[in-house]
N, CA, C and O atoms as a GROMACS GRO file, in nm:
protein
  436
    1UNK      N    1  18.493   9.863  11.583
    1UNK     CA    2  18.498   9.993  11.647
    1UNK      C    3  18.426  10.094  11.557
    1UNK      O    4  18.444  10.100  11.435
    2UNK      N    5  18.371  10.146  11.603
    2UNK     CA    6  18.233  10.281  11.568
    2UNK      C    7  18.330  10.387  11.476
    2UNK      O    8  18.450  10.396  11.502
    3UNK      N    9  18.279  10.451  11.385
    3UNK     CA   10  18.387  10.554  11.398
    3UNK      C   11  18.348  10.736  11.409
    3UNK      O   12  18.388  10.845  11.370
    4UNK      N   13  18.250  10.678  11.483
    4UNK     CA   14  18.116  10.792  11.496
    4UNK      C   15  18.033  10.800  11.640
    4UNK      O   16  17.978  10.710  11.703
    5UNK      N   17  18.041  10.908  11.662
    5UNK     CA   18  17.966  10.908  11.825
    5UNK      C   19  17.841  11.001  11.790
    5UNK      O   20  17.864  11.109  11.735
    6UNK      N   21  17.679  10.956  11.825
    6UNK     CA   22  17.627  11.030  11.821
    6UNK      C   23  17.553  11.074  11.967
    6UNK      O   24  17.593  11.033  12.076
    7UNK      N   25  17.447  11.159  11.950
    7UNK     CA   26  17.343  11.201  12.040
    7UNK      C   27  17.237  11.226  11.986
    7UNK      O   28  17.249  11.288  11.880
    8UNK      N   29  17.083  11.191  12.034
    8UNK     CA   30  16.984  11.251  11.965
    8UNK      C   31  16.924  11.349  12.064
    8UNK      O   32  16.876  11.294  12.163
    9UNK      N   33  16.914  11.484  12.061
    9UNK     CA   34  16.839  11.562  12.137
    9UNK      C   35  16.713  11.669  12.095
    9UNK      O   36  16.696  11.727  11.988
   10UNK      N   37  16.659  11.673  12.177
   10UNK     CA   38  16.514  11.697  12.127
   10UNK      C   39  16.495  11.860  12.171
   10UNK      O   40  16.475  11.905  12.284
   11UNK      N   41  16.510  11.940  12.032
   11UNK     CA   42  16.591  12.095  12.036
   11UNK      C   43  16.504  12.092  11.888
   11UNK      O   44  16.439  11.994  11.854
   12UNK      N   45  16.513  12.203  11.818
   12UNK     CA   46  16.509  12.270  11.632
   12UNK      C   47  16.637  12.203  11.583
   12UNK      O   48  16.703  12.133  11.659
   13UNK      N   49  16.660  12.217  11.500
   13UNK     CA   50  16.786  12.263  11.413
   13UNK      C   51  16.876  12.332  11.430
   13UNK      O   52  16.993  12.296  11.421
   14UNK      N   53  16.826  12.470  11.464
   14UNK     CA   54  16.877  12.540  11.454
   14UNK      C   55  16.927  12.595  11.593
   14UNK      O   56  17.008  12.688  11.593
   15UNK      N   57  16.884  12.543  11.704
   15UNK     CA   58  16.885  12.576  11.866
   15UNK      C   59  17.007  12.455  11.850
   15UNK      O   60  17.115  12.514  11.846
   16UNK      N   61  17.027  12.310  11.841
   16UNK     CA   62  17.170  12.244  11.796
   16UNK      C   63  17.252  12.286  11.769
   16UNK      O   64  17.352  12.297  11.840
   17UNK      N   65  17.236  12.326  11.655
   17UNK     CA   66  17.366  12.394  11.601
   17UNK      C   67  17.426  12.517  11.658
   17UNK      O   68  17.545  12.547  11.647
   18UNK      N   69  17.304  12.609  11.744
   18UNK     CA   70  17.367  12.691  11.829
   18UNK      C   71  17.453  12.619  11.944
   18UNK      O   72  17.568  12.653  11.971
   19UNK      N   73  17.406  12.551  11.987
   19UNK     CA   74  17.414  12.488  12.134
   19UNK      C   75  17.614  12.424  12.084
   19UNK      O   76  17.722  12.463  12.129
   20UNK      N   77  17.587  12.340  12.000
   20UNK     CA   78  17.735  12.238  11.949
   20UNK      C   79  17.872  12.377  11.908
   20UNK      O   80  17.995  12.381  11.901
   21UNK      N   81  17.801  12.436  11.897
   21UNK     CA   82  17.926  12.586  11.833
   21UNK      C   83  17.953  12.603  11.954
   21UNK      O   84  18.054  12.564  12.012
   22UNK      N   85  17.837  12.681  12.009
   22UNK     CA   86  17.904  12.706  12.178
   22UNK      C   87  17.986  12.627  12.232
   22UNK      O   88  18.090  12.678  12.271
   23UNK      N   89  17.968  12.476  12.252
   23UNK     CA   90  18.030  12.369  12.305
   23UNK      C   91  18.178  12.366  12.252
   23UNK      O   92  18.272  12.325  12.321
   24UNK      N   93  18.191  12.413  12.124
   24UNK     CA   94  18.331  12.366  12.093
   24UNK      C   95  18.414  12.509  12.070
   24UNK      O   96  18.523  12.522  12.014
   25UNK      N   97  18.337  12.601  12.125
   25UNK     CA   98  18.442  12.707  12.168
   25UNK      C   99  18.549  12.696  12.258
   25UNK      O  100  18.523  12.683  12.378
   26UNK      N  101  18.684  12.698  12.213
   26UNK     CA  102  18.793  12.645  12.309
   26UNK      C  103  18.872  12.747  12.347
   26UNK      O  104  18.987  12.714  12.379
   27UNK      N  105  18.837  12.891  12.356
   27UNK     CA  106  18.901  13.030  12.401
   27UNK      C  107  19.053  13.043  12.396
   27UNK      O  108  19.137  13.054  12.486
   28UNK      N  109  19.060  13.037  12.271
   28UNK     CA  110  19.234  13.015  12.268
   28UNK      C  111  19.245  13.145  12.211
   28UNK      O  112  19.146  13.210  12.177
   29UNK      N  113  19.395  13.194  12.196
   29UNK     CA  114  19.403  13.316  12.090
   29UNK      C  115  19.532  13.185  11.952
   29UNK      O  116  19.618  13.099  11.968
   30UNK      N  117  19.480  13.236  11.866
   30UNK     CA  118  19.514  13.184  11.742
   30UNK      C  119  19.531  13.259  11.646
   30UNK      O  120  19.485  13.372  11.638
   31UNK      N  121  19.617  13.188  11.539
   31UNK     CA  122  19.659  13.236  11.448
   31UNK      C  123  19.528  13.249  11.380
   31UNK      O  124  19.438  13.197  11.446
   32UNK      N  125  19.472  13.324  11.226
   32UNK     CA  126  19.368  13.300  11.156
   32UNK      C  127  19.356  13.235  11.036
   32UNK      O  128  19.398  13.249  10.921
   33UNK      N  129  19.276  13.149  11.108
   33UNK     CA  130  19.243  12.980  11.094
   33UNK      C  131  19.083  12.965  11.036
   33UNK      O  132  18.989  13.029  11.083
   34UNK      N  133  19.074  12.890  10.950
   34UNK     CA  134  18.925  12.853  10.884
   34UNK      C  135  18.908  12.728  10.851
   34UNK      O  136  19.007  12.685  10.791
   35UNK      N  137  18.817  12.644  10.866
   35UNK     CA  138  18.774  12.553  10.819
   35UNK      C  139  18.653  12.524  10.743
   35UNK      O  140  18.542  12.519  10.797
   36UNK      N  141  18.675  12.503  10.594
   36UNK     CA  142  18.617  12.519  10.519
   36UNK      C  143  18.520  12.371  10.488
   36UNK      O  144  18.579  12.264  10.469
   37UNK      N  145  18.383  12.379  10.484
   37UNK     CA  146  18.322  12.274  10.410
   37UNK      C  147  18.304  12.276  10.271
   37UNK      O  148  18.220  12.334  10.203
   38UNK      N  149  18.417  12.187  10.236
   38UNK     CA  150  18.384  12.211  10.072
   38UNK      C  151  18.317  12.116   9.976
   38UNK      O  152  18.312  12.121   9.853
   39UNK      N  153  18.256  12.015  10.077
   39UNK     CA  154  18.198  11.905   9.986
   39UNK      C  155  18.102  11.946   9.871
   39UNK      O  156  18.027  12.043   9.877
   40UNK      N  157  18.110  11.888   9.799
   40UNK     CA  158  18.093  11.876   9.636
   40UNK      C  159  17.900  11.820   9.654
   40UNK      O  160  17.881  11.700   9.636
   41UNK      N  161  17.785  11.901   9.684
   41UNK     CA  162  17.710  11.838   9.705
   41UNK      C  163  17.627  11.686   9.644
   41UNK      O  164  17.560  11.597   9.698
   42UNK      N  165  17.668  11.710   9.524
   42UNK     CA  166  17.605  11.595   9.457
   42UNK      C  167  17.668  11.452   9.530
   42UNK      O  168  17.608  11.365   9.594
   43UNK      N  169  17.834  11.463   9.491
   43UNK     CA  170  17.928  11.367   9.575
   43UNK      C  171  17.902  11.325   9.704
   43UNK      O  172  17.888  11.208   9.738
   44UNK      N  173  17.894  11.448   9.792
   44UNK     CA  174  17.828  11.386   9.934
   44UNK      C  175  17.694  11.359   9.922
   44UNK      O  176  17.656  11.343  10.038
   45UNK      N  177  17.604  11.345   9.851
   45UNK     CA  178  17.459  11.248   9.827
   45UNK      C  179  17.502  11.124   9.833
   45UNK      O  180  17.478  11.038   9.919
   46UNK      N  181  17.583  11.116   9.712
   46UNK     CA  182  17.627  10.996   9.667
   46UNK      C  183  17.712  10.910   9.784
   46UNK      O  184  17.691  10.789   9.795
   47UNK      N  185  17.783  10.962   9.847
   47UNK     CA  186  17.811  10.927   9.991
   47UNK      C  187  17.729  10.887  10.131
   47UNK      O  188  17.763  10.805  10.217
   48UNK      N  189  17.632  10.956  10.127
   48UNK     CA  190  17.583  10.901  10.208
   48UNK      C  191  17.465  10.815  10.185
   48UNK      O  192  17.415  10.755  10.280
   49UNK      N  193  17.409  10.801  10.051
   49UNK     CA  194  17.374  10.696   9.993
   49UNK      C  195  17.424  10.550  10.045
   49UNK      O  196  17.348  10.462  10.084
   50UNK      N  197  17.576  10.539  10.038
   50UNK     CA  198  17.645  10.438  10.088
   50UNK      C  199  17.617  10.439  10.202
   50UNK      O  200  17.513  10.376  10.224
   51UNK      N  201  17.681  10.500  10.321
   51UNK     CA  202  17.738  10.512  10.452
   51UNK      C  203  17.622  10.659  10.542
   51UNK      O  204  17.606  10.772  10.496
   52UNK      N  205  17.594  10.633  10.603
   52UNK     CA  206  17.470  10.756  10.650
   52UNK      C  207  17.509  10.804  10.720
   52UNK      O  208  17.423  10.879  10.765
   53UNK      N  209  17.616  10.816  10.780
   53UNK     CA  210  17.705  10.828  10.908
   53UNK      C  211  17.845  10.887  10.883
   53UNK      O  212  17.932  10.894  10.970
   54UNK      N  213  17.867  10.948  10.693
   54UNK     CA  214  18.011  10.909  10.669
   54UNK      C  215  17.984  11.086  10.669
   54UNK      O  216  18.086  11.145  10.631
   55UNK      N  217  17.876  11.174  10.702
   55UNK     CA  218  17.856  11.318  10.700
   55UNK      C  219  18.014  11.372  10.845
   55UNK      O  220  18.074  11.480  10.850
   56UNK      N  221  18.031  11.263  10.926
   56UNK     CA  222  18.065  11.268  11.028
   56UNK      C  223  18.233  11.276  11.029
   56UNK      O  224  18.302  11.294  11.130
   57UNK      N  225  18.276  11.259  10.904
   57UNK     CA  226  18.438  11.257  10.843
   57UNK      C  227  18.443  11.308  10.710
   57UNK      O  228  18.518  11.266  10.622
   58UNK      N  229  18.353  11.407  10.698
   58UNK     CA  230  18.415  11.463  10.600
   58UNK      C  231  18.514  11.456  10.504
   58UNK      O  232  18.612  11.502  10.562
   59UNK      N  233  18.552  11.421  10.372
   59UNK     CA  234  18.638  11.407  10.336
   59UNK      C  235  18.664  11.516  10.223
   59UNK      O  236  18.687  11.488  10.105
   60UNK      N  237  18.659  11.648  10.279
   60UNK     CA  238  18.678  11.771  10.171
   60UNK      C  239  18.699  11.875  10.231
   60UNK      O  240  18.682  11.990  10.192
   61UNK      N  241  18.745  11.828  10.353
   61UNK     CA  242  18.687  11.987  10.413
   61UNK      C  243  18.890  12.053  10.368
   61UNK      O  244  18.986  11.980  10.341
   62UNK      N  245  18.888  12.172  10.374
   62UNK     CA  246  18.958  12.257  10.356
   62UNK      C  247  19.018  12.416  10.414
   62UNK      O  248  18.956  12.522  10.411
   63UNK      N  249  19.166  12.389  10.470
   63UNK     CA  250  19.173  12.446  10.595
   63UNK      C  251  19.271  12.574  10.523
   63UNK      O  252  19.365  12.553  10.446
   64UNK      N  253  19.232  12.682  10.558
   64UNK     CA  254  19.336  12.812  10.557
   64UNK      C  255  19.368  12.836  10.693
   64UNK      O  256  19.298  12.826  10.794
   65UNK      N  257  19.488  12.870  10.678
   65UNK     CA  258  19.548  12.885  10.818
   65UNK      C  259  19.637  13.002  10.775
   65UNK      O  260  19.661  13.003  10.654
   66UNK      N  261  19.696  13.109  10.852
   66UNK     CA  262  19.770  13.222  10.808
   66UNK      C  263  19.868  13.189  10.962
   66UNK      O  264  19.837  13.196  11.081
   67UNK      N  265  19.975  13.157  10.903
   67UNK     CA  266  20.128  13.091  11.024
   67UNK      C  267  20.191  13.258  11.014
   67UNK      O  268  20.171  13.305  10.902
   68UNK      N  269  20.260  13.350  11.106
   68UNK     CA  270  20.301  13.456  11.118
   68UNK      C  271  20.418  13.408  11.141
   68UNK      O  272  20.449  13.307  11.205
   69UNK      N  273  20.522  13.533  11.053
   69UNK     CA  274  20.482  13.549  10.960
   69UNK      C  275  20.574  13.471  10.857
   69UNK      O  276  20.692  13.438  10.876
   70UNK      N  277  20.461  13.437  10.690
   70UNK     CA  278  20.480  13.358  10.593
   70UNK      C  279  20.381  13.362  10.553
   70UNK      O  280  20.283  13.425  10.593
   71UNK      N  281  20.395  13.286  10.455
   71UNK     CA  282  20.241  13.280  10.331
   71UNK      C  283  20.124  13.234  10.422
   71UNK      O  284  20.140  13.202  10.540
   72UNK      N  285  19.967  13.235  10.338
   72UNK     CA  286  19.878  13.186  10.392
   72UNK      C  287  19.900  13.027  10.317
   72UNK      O  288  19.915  12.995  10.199
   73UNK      N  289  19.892  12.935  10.464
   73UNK     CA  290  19.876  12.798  10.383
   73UNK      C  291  19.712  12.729  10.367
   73UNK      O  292  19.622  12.756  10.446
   74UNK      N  293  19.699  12.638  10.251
   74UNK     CA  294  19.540  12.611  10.238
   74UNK      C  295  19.592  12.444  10.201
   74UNK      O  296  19.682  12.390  10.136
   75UNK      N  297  19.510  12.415  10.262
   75UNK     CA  298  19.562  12.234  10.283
   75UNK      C  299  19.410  12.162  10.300
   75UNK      O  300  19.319  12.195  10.377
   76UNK      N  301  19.414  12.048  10.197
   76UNK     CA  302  19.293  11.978  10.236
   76UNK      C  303  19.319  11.865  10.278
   76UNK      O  304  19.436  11.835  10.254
   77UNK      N  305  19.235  11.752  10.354
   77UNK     CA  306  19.266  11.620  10.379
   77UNK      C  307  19.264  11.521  10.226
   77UNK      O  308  19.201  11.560  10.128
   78UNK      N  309  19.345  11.387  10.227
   78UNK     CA  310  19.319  11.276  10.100
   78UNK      C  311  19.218  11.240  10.154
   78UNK      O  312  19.214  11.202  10.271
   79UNK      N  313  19.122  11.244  10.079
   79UNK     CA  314  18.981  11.206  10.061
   79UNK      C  315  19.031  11.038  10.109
   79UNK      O  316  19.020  10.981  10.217
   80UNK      N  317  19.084  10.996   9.985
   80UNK     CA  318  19.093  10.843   9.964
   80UNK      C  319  19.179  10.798  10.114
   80UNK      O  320  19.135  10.712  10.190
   81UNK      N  321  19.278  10.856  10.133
   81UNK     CA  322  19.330  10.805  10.293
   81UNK      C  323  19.218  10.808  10.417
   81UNK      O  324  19.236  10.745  10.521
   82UNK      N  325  19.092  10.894  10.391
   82UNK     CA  326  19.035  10.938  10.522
   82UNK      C  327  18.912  10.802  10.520
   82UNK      O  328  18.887  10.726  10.614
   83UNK      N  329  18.843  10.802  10.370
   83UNK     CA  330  18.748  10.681  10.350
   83UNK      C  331  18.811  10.588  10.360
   83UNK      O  332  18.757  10.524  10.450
   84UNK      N  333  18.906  10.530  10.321
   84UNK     CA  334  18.998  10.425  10.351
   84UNK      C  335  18.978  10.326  10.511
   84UNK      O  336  19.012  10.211  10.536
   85UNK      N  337  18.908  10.433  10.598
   85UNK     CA  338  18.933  10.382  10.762
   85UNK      C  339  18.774  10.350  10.744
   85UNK      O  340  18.747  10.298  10.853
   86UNK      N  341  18.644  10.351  10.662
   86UNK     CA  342  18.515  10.247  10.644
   86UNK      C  343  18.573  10.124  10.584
   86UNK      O  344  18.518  10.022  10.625
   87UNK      N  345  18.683  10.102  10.483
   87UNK     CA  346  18.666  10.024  10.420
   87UNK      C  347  18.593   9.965  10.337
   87UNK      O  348  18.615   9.845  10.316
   88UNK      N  349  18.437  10.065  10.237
   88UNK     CA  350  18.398  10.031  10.144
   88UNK      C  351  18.414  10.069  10.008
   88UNK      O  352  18.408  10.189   9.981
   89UNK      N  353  18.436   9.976   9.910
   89UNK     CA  354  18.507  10.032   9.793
   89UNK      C  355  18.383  10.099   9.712
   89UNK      O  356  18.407  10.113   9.592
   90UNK      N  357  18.254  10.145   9.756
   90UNK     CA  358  18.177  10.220   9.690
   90UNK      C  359  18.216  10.343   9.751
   90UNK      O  360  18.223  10.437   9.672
   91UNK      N  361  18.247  10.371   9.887
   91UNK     CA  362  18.296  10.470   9.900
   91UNK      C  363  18.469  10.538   9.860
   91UNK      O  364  18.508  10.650   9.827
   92UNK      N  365  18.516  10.450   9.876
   92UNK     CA  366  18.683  10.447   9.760
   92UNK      C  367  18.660  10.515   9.651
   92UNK      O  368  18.738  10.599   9.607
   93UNK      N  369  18.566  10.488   9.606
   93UNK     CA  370  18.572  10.532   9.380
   93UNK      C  371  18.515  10.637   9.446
   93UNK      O  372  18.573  10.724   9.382
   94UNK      N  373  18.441  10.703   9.530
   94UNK     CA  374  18.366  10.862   9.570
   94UNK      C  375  18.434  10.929   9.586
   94UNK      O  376  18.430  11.045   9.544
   95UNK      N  377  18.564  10.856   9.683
   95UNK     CA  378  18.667  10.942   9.768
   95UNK      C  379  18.747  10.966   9.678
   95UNK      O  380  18.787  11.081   9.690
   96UNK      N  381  18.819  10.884   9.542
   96UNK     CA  382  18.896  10.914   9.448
   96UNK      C  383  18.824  11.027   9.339
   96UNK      O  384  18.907  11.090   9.274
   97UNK      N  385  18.709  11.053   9.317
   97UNK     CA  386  18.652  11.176   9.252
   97UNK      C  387  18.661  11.284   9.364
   97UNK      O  388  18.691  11.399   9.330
   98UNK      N  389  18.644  11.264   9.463
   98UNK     CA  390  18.645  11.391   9.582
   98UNK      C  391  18.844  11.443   9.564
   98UNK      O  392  18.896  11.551   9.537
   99UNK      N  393  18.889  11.341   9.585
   99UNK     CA  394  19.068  11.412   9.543
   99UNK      C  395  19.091  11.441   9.413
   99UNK      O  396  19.185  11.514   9.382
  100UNK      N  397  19.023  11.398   9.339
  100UNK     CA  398  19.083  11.456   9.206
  100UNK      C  399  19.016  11.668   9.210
  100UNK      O  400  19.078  11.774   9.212
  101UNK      N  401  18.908  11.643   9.210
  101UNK     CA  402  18.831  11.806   9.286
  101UNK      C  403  18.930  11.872   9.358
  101UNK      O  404  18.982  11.982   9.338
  102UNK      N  405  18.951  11.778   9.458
  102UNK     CA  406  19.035  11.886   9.568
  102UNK      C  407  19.192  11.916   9.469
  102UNK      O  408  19.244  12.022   9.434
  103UNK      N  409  19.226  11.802   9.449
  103UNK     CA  410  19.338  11.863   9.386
  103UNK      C  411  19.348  11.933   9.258
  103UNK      O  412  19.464  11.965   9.232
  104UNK      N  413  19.257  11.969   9.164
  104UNK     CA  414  19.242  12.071   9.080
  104UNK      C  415  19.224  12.214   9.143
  104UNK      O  416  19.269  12.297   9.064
  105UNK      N  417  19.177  12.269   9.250
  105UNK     CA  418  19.098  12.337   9.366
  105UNK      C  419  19.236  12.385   9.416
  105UNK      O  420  19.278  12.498   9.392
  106UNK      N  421  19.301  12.295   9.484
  106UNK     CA  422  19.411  12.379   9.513
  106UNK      C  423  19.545  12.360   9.414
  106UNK      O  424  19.649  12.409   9.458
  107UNK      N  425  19.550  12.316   9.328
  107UNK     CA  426  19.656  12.380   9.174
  107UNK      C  427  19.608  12.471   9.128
  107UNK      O  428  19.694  12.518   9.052
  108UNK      N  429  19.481  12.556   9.122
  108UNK     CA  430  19.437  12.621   9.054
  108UNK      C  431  19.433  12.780   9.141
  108UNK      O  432  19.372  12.881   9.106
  109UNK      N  433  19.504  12.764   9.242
  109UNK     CA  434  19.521  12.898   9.393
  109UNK      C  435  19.645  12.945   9.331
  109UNK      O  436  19.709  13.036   9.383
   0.00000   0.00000   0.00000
């Protein structure tokens, strides 16, 4: 099983990325919510070195969310639980430097 769906369409760059934002506008009213890309660029080289496709699961991204009312919470995914579902151990030892980051990152808030 895939763990990646793509499309290739014949647009810029930058007309895509307009087009996919639009698409995943879901008109809700919400709390304020962010999702952060925090990959470590060198690390995600080194990632997709392995896996070319692994841009597609992120394993850093990092979410602020503000729950009313209470603190703002900031929560990232385990790197190592999320690579875990390729099953390659070159990507394992990436994903275990990507959590050690994240978890210095948020002890350090």
């Amino acid at each position: 099983m895939s763990y990646h769906m793509s499309k290739a369409i014949e647009t810029s760059f930058d007309e895509a990325a307009a087009r996919v934002t639009e698409a995943l506008k879901v008109g809700v009213d919400y709390a304020p919510y962010m999702i952060l890309g925090a990959c470590n660029p060198h690390l995600a080289w080194r990632a997709l070195q392995v896996e070319d496709k692994i841009d597609t699961m992120p394993p850093c991204n990092v979410v602020v969310r503000e729950e009313r009312p209470g603190p703002i919470e900031v929560t990232a995914i385990d790197p190592v639980a999320s690579m875990s579902a390729i099953g390659d151990p070159k990507l394992a030892k990436i994903a275990d430097g990507v959590r050690h980051l994240l978890t210095e990152v948020i002890q350090q808030l």
